[in-house]
C-alpha positions in Angstrom: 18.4 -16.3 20.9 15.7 -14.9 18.9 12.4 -16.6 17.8 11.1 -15.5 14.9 7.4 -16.0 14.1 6.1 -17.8 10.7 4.8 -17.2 8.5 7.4 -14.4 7.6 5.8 -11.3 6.4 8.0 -11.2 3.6 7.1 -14.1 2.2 3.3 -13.3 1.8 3.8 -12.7 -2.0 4.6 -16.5 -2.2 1.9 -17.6 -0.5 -0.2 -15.5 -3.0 1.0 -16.5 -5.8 -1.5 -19.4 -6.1 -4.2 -17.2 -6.6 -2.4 -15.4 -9.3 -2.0 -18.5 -11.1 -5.7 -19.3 -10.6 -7.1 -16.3 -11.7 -4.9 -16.0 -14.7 -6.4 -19.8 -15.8 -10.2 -18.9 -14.5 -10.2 -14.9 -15.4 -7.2 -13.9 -16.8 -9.1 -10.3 -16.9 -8.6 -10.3 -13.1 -5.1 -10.6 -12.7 -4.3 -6.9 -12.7 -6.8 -6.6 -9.4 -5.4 -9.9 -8.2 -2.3 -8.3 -8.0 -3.2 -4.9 -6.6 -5.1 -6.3 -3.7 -2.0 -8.6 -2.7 0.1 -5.5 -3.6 -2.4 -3.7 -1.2 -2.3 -6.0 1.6 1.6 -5.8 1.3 0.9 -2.0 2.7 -1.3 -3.4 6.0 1.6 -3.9 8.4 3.4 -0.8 8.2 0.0 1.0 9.4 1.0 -0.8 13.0 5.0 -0.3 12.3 5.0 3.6 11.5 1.9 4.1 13.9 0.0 6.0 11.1 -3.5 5.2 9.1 -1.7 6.6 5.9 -1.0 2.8 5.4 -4.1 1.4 5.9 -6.2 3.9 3.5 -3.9 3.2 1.1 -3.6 -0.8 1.7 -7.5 -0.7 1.4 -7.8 1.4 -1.2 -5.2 0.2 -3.8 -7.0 -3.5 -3.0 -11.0 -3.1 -2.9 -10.4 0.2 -5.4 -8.6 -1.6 -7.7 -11.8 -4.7 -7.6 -14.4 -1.6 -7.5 -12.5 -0.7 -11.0 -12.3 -4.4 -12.4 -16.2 -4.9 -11.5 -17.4 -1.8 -13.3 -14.6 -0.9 -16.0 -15.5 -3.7 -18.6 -12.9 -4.7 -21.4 -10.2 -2.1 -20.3 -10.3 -1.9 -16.7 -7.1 -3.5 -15.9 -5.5 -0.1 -17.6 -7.8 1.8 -15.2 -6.3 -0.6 -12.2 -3.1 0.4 -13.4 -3.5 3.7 -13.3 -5.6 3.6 -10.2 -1.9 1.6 -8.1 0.3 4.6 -8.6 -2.2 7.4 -8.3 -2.7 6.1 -4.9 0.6 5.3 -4.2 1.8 8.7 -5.3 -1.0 10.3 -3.0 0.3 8.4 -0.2 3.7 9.3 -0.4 2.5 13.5 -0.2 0.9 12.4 3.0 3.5 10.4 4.6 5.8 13.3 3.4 3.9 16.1 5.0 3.2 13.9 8.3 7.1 13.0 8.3 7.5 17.1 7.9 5.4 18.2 10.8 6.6 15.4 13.1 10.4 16.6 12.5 9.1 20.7 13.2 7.5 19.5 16.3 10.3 17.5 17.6 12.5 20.3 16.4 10.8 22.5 18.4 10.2 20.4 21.5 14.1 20.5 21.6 14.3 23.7 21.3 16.3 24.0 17.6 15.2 26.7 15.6 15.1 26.3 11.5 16.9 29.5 11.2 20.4 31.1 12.1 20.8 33.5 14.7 
């Protein structure tokens, strides 16, 4: 039988939610970095599951990035913050794709496979 731990990381969204709700009663101008820094944090345990920082630059920089933007954008910074998400997302996801690359063509060659036909 398997014990699993709680609080689920799956259901850290819901526990988050509160602070959505507060920030859109207090400062509904901080919503959009409300949700990128849980959106952020969301990114934190696969930097332990995949074994690569990739995760953590971009769990850290999606979150304080997006607050660095809502501080000192003024009236239009939550369009900044969403611009800010996907750039950073989109950056990540070249990394993760080169790292995934140059892991396979080591292993590759560790087994002795070449890429070509002989």
């Amino acid at each position: 039988m398997q014990v699993r731990s709680w609080p689920h990381p799956g259901c850290s969204g819901i526990l988050a939610l509160p602070a959505v709700i507060l920030m859109y009663t207090q400062r509904p101008e901080l919503v959009p970095a409300t949700f990128a820094a849980i959106g952020g944090a969301h990114f934190l345990p696969y930097a332990w599951l995949h074994r690569t920082r990739i995760y953590l630059v971009l769990a850290l920089a999606v979150s304080l990035g997006s607050w660095v933007i809502t501080g000192s954008g003024g009236d239009h910074a939550y369009r900044l913050v969403l611009i800010w998400w996907p750039l950073c997302c989109a950056v990540a996801a070249v990394l993760l794709l080169r790292r995934h690359r140059a892991r396979s063509h080591e292993a590759a060659a560790n087994a002795g496979i070449t890429g070509g036909r002989s």
